[in-house]
N, C-alpha and C positions, 0 to 999 in steps of 0.2 A: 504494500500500500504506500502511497506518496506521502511527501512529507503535507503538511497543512500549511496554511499560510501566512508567512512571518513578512509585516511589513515594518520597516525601519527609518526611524528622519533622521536623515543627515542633514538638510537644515531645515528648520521647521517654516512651513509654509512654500517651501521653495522645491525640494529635494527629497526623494524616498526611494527607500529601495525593496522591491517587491520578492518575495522568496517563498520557493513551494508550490502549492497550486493555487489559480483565479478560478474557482470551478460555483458552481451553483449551491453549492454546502458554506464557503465564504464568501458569497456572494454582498451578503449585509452587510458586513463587519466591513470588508474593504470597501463598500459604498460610503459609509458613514466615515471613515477615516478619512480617504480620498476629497467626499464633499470640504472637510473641516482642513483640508490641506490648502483647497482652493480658496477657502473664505478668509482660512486667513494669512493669507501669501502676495507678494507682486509681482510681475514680470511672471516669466514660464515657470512654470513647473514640471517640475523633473522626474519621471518617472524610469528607474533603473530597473527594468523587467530579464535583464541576462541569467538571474537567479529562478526565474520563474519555469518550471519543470513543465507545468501546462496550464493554459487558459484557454477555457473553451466559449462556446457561443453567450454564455451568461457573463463570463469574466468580461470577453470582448465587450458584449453591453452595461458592462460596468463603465468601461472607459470610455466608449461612445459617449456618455452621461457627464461622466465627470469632462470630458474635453466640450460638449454644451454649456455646462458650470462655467468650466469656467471662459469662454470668451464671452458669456451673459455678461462678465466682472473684466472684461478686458484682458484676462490673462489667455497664455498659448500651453497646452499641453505637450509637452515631448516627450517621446519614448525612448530610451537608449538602450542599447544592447539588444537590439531586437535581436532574436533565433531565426535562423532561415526556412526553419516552417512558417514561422509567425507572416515574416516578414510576404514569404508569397500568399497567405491568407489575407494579408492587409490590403494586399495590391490584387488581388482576384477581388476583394468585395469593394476595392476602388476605396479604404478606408484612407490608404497611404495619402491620397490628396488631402484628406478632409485631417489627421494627428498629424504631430510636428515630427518626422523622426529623426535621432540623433542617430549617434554613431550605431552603423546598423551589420550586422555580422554580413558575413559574404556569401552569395545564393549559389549553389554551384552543384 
């Protein structure tokens, strides 16, 4: 069984890093963290998903949501480390236009 989902502020409001799974079992818990990251932050925030073993279609609508959040409030969400699964799931559902991606692993 996978690990659970350990998210982390590196700086608060600004910066997190996500570990384990985004699956529909923590789907709350990372919603209400996330929402409270954007509220109270400036500029992008930063989401370090390279730790994340798997996120599925509920995780993805996690972030969908919180990347809503937060340009309602002017801010940009960015993803870094994206995984080269992720990364071609982003860009099949045409996600990768609409989230900020940072430094993103190599598809190959």
């Amino acid at each position: 069984m996978g690990r659970r989902l350990e998210i982390e502020t590196v700086r608060h409001g600004e910066e997190l890093v996500l570990a384990g799974r985004l699956d529909a079992r923590n789907a709350p818990t990372a919603r209400a963290v996330l929402h409270d990251a954007v509220n109270d932050g400036v500029g992008d925030l930063v989401l370090r998903v390279s730790e994340l073993e798997i996120w599925d279609s509920t995780g993805l609508g996690v972030i969908v949501g919180v990347e809503r959040r937060a340009r309602r409030v002017e801010r940009r969400l960015v993803l870094d480390g994206v995984q080269p699964r992720e990364a071609r799931l982003l860009r099949a559902t045409r996600m990768s236009r609409v989230l900020g991606l940072g430094v993103e692993a190599p598809v190959g």
